[in-house]
C-alpha positions as CSV (number, residue, x, y, z in Angstrom):
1,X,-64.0,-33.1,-116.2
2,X,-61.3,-34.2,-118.4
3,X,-58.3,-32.0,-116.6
4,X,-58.1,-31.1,-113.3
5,X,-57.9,-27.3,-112.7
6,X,-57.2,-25.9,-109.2
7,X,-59.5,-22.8,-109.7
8,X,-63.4,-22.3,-110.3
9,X,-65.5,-19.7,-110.3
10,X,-69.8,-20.3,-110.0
11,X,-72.1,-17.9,-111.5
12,X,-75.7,-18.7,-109.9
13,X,-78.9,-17.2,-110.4
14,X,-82.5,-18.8,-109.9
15,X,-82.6,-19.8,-113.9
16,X,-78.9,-21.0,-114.1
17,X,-75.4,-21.8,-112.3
18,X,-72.7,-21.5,-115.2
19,X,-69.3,-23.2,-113.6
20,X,-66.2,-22.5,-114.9
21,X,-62.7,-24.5,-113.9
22,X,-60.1,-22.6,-114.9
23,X,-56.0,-22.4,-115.2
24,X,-54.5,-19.1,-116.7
25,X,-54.7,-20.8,-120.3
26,X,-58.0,-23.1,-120.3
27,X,-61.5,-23.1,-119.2
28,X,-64.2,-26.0,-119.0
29,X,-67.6,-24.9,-118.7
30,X,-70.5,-26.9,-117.0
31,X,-74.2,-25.1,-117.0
32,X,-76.6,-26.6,-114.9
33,X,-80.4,-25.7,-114.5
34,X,-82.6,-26.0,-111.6
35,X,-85.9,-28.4,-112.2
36,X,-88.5,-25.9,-111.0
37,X,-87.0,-22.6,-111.6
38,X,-87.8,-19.6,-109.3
39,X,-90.9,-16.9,-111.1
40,X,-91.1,-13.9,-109.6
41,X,-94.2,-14.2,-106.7
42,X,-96.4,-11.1,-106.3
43,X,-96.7,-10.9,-102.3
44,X,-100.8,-10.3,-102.1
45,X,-101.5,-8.3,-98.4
46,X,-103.0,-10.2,-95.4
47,X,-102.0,-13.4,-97.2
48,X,-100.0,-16.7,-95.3
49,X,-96.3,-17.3,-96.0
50,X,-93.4,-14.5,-97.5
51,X,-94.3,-14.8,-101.2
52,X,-91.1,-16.7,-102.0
53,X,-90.4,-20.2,-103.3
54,X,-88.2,-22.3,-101.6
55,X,-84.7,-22.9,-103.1
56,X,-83.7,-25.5,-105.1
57,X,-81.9,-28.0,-102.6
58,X,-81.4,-30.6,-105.5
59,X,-79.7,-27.7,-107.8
60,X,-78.0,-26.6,-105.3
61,X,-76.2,-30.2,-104.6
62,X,-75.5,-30.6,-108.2
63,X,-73.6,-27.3,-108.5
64,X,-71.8,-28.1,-104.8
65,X,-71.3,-31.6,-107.1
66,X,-69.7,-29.5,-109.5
67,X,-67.2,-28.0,-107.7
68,X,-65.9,-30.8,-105.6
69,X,-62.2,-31.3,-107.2
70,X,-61.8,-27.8,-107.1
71,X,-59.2,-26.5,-104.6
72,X,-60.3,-22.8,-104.3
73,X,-63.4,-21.4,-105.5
74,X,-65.5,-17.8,-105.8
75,X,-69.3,-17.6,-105.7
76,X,-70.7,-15.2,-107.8
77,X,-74.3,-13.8,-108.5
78,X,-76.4,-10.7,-108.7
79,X,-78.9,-11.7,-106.1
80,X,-79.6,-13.6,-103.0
81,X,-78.9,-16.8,-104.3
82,X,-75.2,-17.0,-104.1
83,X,-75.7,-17.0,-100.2
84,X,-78.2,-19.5,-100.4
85,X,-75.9,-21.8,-102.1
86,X,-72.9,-21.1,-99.4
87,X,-75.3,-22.0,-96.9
88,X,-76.5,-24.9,-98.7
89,X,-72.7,-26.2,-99.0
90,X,-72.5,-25.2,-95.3
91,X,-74.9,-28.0,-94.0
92,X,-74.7,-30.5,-96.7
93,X,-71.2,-30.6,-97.7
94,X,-69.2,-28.8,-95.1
95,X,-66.0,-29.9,-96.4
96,X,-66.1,-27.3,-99.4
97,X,-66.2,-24.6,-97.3
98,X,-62.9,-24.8,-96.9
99,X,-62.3,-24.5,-100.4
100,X,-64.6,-20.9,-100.8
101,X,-62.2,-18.4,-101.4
102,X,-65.0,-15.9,-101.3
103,X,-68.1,-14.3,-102.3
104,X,-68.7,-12.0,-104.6
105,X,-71.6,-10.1,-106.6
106,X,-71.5,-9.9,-109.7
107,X,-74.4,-8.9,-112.2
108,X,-74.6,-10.1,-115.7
109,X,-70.8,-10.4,-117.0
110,X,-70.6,-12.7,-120.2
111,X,-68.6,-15.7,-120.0
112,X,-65.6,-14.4,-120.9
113,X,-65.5,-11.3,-118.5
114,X,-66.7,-13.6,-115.6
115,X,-63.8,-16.0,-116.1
116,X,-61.1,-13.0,-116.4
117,X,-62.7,-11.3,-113.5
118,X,-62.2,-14.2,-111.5
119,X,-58.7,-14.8,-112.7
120,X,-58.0,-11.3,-111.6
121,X,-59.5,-12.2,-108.1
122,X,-57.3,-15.0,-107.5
123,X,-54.2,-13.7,-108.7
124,X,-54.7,-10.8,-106.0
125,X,-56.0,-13.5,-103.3
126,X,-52.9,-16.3,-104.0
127,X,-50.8,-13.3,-103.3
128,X,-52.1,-12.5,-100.3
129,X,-52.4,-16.1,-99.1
130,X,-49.8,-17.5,-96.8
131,X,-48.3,-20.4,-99.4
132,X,-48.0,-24.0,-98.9
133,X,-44.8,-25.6,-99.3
């Protein structure tokens, strides 16, 4: 990243993570893909396993990568796969957990939305957050 920006907001699905740092006048944008992205499985009766793939552990890493100058962040998703991802940065880098500001779903917003969305969540949360000197 060429600036540092103190806020960042992920947008994760199974096809894409779109990560945005942010300030109240800029944005960078980083898209990242998984190598093996998630098809919908057809569970078939009386068969082994749950019909579902297992996540992504390298994609995963690259978007916890992505995120790692960031001081406070939101998660955002329409599925599952946003708490996959906080439990991925849970075990494997348990230091960013303490910049996860929260969790949040989200369907479909375009970039634009997503970003002001997110700006709105953090003005209301750096209110309500005791501040440091």
């Amino acid at each position: 990243m060429s600036t540092h920006h103190y806020h960042a907001v992920i947008w994760i699905d199974h096809h894409e993570a779109r990560v945005f740092h942010f300030s109240p006048t800029e944005v960078e944008t980083l898209v990242l893909h998984p190598d093996h992205p998630t098809r919908h499985i057809h569970h078939k009766a009386n068969s082994i396993g749950s019909g579902h793939a297992a996540e992504d552990q390298g994609y995963f890493q690259a978007v916890a990568e992505s995120i790692a100058d960031a001081g406070a962040v939101l998660i955002t998703g329409p599925a599952n796969v946003k708490t996959e991802l906080l439990k991925h940065i849970h075990y494997r880098n348990p230091k960013l957990m303490n910049v996860i500001a929260g969790v949040e779903t989200v369907d479909h917003p375009s970039d634009a939305k997503l970003v002001a969305y997110a700006r709105a969540y953090f003005k209301t949360k750096d209110r309500m957050e005791p501040q440091k000197p």
